[in-house]
C-alpha positions in Angstrom: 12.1 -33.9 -53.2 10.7 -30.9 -51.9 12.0 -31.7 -48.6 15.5 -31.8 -49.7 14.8 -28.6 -51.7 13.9 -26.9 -48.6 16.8 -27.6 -46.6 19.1 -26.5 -49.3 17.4 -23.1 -49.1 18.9 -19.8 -47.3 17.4 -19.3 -44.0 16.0 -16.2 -45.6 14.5 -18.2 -48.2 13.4 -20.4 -45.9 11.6 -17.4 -44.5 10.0 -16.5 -46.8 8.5 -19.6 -48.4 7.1 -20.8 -44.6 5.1 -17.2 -45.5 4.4 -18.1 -48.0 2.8 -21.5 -47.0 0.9 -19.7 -44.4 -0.4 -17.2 -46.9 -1.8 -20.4 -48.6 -3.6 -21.6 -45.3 -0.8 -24.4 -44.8 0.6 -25.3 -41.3 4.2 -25.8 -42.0 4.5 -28.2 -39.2 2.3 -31.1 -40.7 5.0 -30.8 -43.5 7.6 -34.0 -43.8 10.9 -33.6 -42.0 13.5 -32.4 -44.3 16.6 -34.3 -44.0 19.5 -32.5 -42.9 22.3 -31.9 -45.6 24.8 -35.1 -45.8 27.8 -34.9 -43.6 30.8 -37.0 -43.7 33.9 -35.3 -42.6 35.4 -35.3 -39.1 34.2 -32.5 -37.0 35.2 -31.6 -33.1 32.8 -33.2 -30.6 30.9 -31.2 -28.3 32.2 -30.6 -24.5 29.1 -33.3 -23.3 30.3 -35.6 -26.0 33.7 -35.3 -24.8 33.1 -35.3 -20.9 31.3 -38.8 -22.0 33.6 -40.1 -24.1 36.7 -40.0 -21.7 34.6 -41.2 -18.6 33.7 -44.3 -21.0 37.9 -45.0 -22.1 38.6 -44.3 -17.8 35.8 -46.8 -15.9 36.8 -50.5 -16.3 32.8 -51.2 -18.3 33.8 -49.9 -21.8 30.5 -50.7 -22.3 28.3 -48.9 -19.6 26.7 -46.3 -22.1 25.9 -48.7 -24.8 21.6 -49.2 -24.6 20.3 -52.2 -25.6 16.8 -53.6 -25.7 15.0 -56.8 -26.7 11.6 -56.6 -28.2 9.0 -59.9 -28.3 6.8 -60.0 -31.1 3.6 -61.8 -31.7 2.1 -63.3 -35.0 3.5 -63.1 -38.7 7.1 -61.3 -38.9 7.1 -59.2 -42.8 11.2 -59.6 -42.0 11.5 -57.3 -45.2 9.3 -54.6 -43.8 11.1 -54.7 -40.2 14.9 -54.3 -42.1 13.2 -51.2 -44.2 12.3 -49.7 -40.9 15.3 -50.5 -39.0 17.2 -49.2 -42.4 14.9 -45.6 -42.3 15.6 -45.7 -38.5 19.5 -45.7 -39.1 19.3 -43.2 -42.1 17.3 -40.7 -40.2 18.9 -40.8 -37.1 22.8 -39.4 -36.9 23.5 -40.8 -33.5 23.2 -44.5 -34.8 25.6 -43.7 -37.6 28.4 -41.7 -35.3 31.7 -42.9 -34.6 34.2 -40.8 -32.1 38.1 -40.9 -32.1 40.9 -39.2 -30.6 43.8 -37.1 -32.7 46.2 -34.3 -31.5 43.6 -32.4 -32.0 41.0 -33.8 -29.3 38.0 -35.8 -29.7 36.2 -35.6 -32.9 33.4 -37.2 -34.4 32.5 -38.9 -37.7 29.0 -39.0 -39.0 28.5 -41.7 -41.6 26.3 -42.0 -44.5 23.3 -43.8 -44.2 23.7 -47.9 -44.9 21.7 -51.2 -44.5 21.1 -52.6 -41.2 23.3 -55.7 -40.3 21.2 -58.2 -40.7 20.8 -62.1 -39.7 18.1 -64.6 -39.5 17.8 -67.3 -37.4 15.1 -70.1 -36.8 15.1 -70.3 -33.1 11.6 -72.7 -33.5 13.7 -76.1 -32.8 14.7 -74.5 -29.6 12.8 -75.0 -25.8 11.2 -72.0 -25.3 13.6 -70.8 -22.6 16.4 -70.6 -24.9 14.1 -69.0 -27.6 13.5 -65.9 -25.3 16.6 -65.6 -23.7 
């Protein structure tokens, strides 16, 4: 709450409450994060976004700048509290929610509100333990 306040502030208001805080004896860097204001509509990528995205539509791996990781974990899985991070780990981060196309107009980008994380199941326990960790 007063997160979100915050970054609805005037950087001169901003100003002056981080003064204020310090006034108080408060380190305004221990303070949460405030989120950034929502954004949804189609905006011009950067030149580095743009440099990337073309070299990724021209080499025949569509797929080269795509990073992808596999994690093992030991003892009891909470599955709820791992989809409530992955689901705080998409709605902090823009990059996991950006999407880039091409108009008339150049390359453009598309940040998208926060959602859940696709999500599956599966018992792999039945399975050799080869298949389980490939």
């Amino acid at each position: 709450a007063l997160a979100t306040r915050f970054a609805q502030l005037p950087d001169a208001q901003r100003a002056v409450f981080i003064d204020k805080l310090g006034a108080a004896g408060i380190d305004f860097r221990v303070l949460p994060i405030p989120p950034r204001a929502p954004r949804s509509e189609r905006v011009p990528a950067s030149f580095a976004q743009t440099r990337l995205w073309l070299h990724a539509r021209l080499i025949d791996a569509p797929h080269a700048y795509h990073i992808t990781e596999r994690l093992a974990l030991t003892g009891a899985l909470d599955a709820h509290a791992l989809r409530l991070a992955c689901d705080a780990l998409i709605a902090r981060h823009e990059a996991l929610r950006t999407t880039f196309d091409e108009a008339d107009d150049g390359v453009a980008q598309t940040i998208h509100p926060p959602l859940r994380c696709p999500w599956r199941e599966t018992d792999l326990e039945a399975l050799p333990d080869a298949q389980r960790i490939a």
